[in-house]
Biopython code that builds the backbone (N, CA, C, O; Angstrom):
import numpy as np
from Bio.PDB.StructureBuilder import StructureBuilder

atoms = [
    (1, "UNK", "N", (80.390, -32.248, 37.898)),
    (1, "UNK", "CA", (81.006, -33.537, 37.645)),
    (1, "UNK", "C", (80.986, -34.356, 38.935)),
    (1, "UNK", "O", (80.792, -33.780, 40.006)),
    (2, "UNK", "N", (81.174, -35.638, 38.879)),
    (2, "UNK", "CA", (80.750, -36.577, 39.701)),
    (2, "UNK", "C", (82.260, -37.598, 39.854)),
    (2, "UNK", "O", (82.967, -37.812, 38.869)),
    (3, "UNK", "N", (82.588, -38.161, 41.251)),
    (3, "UNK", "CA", (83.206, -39.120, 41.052)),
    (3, "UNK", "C", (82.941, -39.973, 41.550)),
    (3, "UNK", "O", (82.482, -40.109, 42.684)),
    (4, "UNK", "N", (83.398, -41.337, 40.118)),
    (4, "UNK", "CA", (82.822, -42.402, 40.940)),
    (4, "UNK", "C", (84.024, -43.354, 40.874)),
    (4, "UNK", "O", (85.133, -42.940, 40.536)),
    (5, "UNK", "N", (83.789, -44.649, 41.203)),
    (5, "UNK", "CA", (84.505, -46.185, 41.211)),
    (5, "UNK", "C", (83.844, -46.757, 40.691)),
    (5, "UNK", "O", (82.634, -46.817, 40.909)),
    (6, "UNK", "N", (84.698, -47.575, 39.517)),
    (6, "UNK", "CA", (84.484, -48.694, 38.661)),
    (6, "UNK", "C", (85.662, -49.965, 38.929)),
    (6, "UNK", "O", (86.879, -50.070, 39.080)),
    (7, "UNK", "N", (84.889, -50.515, 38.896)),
    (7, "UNK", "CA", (85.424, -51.609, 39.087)),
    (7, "UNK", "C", (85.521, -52.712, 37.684)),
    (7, "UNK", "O", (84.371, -52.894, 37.286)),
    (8, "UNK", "N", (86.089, -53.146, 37.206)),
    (8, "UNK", "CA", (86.860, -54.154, 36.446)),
    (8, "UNK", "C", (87.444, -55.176, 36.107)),
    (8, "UNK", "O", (87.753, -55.767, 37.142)),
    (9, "UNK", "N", (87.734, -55.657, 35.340)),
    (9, "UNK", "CA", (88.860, -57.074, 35.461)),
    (9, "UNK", "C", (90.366, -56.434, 34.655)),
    (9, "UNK", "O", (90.426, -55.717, 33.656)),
    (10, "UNK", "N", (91.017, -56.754, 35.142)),
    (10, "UNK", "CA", (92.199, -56.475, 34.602)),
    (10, "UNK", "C", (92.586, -56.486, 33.494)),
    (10, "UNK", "O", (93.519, -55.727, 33.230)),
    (11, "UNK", "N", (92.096, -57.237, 32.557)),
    (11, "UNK", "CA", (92.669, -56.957, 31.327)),
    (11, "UNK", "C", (91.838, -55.787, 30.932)),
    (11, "UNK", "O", (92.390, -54.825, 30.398)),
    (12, "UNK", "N", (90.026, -55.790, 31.243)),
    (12, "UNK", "CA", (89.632, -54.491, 30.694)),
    (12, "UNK", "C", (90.377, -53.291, 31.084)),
    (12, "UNK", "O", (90.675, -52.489, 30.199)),
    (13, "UNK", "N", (90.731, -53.059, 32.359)),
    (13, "UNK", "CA", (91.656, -52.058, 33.000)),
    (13, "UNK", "C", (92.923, -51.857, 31.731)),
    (13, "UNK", "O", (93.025, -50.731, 31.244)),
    (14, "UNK", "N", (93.733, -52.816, 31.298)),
    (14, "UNK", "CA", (94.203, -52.612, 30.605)),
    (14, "UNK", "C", (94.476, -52.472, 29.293)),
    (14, "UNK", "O", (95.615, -52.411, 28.832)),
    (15, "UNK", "N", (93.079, -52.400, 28.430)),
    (15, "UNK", "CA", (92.891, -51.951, 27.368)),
    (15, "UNK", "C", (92.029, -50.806, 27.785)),
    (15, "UNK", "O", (92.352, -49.925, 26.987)),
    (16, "UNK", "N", (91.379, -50.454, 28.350)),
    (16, "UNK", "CA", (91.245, -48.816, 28.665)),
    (16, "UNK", "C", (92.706, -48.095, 28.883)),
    (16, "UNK", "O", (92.918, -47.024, 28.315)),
    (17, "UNK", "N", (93.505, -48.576, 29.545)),
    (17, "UNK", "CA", (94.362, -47.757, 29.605)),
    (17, "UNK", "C", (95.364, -47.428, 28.322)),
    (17, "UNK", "O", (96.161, -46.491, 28.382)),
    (18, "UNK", "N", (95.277, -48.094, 27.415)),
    (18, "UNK", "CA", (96.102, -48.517, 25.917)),
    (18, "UNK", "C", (95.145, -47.569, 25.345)),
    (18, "UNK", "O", (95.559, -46.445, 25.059)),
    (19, "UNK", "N", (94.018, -47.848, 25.158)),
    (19, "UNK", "CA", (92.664, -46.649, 24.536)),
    (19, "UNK", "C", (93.125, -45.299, 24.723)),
    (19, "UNK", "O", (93.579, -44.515, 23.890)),
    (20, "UNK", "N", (92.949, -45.172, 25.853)),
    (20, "UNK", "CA", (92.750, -43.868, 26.208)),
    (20, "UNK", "C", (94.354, -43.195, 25.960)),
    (20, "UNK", "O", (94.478, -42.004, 25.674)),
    (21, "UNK", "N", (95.345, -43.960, 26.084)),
    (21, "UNK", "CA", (96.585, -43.423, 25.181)),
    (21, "UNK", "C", (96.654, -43.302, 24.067)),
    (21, "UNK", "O", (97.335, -42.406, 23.569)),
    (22, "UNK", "N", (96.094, -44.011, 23.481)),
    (22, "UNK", "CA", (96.136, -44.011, 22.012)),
    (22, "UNK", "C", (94.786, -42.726, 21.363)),
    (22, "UNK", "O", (94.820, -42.247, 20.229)),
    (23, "UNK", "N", (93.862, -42.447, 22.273)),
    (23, "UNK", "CA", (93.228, -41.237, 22.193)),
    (23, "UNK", "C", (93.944, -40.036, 22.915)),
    (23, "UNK", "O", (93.058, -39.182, 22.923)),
    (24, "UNK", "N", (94.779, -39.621, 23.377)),
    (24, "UNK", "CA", (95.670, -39.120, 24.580)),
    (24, "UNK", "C", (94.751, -38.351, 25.139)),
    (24, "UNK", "O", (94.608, -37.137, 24.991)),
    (25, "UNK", "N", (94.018, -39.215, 25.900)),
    (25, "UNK", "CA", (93.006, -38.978, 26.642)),
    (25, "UNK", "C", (93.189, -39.315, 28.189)),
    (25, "UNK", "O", (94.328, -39.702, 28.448)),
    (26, "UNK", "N", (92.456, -39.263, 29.100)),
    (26, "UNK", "CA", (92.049, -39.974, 30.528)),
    (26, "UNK", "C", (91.720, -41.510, 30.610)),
    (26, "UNK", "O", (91.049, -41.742, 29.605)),
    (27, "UNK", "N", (91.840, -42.401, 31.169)),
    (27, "UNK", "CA", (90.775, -43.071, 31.458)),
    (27, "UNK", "C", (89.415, -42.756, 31.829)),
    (27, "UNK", "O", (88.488, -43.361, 31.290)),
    (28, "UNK", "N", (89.180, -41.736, 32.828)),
    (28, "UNK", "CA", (88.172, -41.368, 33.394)),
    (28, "UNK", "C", (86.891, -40.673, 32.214)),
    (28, "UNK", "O", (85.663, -40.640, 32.151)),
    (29, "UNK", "N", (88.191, -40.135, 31.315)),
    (29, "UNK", "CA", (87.528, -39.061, 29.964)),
    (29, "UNK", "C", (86.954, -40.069, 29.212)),
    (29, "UNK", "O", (85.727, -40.077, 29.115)),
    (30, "UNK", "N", (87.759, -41.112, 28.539)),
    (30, "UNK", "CA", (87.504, -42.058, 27.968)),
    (30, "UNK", "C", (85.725, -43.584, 28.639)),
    (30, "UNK", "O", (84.939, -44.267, 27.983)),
    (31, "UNK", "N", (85.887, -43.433, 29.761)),
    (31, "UNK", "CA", (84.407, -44.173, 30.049)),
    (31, "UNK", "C", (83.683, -43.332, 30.431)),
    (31, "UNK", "O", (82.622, -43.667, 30.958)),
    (32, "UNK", "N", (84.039, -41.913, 30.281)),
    (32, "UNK", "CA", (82.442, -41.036, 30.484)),
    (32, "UNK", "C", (82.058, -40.580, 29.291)),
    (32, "UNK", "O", (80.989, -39.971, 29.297)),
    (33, "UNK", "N", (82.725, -40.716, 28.047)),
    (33, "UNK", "CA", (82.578, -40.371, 26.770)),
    (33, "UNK", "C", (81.830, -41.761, 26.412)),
    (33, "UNK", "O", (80.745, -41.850, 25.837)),
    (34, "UNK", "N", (82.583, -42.753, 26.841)),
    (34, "UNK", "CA", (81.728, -43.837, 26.141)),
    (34, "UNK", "C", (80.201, -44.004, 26.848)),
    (34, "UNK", "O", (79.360, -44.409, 26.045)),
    (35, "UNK", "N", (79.743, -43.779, 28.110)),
    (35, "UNK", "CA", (78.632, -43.982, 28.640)),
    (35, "UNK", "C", (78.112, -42.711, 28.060)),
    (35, "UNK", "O", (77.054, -42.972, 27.488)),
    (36, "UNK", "N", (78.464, -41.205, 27.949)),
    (36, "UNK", "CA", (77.549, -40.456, 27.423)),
    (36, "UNK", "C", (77.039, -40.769, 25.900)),
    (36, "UNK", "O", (76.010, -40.419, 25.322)),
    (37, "UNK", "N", (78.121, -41.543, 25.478)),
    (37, "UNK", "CA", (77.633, -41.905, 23.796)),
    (37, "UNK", "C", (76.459, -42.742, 24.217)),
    (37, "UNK", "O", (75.300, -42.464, 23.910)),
    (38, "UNK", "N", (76.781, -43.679, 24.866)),
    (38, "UNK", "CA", (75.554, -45.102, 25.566)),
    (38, "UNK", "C", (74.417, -44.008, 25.830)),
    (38, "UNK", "O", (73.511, -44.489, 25.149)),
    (39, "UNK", "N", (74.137, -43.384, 26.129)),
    (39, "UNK", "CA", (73.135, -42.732, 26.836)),
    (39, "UNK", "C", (72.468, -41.977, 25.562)),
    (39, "UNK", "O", (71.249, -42.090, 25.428)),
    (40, "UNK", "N", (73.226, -41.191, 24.593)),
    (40, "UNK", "CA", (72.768, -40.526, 23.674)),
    (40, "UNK", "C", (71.956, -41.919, 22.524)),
    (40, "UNK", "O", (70.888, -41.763, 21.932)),
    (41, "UNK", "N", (72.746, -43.079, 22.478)),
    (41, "UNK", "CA", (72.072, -43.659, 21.743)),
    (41, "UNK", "C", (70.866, -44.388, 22.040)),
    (41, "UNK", "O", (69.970, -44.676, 21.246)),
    (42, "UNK", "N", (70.944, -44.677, 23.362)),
    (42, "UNK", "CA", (69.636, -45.532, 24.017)),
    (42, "UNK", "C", (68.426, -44.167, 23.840)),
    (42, "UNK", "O", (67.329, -44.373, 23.321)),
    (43, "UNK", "N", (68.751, -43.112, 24.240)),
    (43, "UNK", "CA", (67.637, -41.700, 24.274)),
    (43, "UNK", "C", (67.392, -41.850, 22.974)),
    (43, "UNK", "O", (66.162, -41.808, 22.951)),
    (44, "UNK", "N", (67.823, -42.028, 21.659)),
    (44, "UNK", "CA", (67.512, -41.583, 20.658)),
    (44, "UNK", "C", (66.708, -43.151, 19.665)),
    (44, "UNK", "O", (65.964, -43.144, 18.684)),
    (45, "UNK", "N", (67.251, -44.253, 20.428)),
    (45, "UNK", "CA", (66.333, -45.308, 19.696)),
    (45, "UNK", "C", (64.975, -45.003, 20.809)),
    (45, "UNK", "O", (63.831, -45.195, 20.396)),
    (46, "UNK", "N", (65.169, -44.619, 21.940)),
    (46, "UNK", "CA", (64.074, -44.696, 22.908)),
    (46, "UNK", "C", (62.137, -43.416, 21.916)),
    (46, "UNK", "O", (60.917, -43.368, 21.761)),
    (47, "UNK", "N", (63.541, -42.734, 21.639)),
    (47, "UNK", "CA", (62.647, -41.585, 21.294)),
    (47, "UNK", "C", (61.751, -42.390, 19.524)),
    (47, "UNK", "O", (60.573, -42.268, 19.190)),
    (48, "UNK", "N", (62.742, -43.048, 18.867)),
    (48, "UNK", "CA", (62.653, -43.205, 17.778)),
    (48, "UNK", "C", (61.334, -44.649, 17.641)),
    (48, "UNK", "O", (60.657, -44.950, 16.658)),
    (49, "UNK", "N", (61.355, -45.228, 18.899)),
    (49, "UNK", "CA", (60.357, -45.999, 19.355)),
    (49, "UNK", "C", (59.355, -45.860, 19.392)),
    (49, "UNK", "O", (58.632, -46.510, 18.637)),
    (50, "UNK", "N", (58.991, -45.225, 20.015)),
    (50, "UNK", "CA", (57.830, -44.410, 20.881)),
    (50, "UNK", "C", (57.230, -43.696, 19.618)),
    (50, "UNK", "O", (56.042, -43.837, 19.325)),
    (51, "UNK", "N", (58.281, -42.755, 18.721)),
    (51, "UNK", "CA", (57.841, -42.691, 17.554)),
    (51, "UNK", "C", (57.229, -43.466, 16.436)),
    (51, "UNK", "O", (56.382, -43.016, 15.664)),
    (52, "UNK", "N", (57.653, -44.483, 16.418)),
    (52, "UNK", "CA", (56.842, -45.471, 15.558)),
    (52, "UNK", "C", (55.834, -46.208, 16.341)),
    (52, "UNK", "O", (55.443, -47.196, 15.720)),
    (53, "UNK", "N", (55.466, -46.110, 17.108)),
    (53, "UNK", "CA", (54.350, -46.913, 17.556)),
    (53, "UNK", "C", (53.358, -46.057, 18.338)),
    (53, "UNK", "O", (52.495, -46.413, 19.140)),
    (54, "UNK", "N", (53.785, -44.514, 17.792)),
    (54, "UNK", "CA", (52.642, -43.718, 17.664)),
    (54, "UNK", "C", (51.972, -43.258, 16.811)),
    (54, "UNK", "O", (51.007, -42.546, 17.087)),
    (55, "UNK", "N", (52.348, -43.577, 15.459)),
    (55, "UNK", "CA", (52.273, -44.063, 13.840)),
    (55, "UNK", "C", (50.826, -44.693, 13.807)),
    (55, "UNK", "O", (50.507, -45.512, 14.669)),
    (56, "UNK", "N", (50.136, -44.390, 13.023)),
    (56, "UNK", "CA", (49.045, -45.186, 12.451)),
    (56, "UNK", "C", (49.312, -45.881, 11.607)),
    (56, "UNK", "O", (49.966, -45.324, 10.726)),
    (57, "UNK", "N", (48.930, -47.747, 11.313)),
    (57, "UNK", "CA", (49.274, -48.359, 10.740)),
    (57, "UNK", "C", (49.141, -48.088, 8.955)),
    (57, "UNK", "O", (48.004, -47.783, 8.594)),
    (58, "UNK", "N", (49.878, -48.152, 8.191)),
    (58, "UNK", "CA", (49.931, -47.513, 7.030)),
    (58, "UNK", "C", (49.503, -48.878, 5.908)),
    (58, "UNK", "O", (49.339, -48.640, 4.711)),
    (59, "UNK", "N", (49.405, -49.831, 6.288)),
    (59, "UNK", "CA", (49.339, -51.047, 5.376)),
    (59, "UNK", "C", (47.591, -51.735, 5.876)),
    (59, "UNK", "O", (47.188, -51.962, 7.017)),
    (60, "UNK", "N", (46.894, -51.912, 4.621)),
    (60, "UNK", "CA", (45.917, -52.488, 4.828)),
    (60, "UNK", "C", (45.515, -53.504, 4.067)),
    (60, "UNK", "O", (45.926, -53.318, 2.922)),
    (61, "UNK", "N", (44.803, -54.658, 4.178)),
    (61, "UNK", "CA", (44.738, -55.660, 3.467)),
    (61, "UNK", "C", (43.425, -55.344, 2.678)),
    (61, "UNK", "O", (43.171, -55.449, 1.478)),
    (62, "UNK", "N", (42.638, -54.904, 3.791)),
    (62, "UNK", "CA", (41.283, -55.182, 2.953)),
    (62, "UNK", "C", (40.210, -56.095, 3.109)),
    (62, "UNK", "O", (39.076, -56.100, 2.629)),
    (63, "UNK", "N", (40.778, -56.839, 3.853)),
    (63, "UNK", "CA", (40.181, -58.476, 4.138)),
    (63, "UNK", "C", (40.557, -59.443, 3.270)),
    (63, "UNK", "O", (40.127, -60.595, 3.331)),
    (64, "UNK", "N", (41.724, -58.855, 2.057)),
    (64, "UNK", "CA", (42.087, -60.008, 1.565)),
    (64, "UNK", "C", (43.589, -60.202, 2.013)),
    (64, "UNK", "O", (44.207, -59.285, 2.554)),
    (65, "UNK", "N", (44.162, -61.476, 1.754)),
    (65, "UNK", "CA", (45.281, -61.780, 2.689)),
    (65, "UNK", "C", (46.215, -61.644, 2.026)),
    (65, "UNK", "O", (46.324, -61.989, 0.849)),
    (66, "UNK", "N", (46.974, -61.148, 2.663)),
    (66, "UNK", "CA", (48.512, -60.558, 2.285)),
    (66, "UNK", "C", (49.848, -61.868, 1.492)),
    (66, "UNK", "O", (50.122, -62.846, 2.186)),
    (67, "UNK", "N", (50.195, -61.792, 0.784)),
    (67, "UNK", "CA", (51.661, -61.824, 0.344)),
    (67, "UNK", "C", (52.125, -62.826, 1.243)),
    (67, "UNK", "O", (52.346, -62.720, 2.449)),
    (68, "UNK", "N", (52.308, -64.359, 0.078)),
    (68, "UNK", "CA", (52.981, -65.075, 0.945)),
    (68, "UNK", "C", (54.764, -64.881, 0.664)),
    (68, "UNK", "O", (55.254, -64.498, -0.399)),
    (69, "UNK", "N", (55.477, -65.230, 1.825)),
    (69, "UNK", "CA", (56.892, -64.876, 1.593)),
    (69, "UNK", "C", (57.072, -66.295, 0.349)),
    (69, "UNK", "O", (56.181, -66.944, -0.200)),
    (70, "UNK", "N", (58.607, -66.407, 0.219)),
    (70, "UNK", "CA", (58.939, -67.669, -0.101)),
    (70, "UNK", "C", (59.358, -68.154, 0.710)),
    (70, "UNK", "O", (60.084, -67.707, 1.598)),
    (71, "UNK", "N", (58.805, -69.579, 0.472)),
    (71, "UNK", "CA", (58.976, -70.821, 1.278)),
    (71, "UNK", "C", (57.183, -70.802, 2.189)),
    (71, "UNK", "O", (56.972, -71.772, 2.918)),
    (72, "UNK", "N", (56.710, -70.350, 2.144)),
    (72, "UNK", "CA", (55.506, -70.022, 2.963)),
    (72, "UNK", "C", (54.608, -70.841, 2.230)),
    (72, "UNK", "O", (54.494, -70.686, 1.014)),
    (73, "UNK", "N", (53.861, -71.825, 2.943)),
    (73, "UNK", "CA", (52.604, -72.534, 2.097)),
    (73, "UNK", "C", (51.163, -72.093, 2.432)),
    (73, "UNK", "O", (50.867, -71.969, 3.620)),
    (74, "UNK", "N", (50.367, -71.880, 1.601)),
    (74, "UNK", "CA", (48.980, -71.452, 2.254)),
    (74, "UNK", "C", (48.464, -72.192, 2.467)),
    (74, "UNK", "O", (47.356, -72.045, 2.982)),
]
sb = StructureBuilder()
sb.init_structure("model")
sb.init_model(0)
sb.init_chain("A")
sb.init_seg("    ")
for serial, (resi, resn, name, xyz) in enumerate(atoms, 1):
    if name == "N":
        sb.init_residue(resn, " ", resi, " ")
    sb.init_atom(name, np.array(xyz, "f"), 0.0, 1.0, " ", f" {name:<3s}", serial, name[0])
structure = sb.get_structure()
């Protein structure tokens, strides 16, 4: 484990501290839970990315042209 300093504005200071009571938690527990969530979700759209655009395109026209939406004029 690591310690660090964060710095803030006061009212955030003080709704972390209301949070993390109302979780009867830490402060400290409470923004390393939320950055490890941050981290798990950025890794997992990151991964989920990379996944689709290693995908071969699945839609083909043909040479004829695709589907106008509505409102779309040809």
């Amino acid at each position: 484990m690591k310690n660090v300093t964060v710095t803030m504005e006061d009212s955030v200071a003080d709704w972390a501290r209301m949070e993390a009571a109302r979780l009867n938690t830490s402060v400290s527990r409470l923004i390393g839970e939320m950055l490890a969530e941050k981290m798990r979700h950025d890794d997992a759209y990151e991964r989920a990315m990379n996944d689709w655009f290693q995908r071969q395109p699945t839609y083909r026209s043909n040479g004829a042209p695709y589907p106008l939406r509505d409102g779309d004029v040809a």
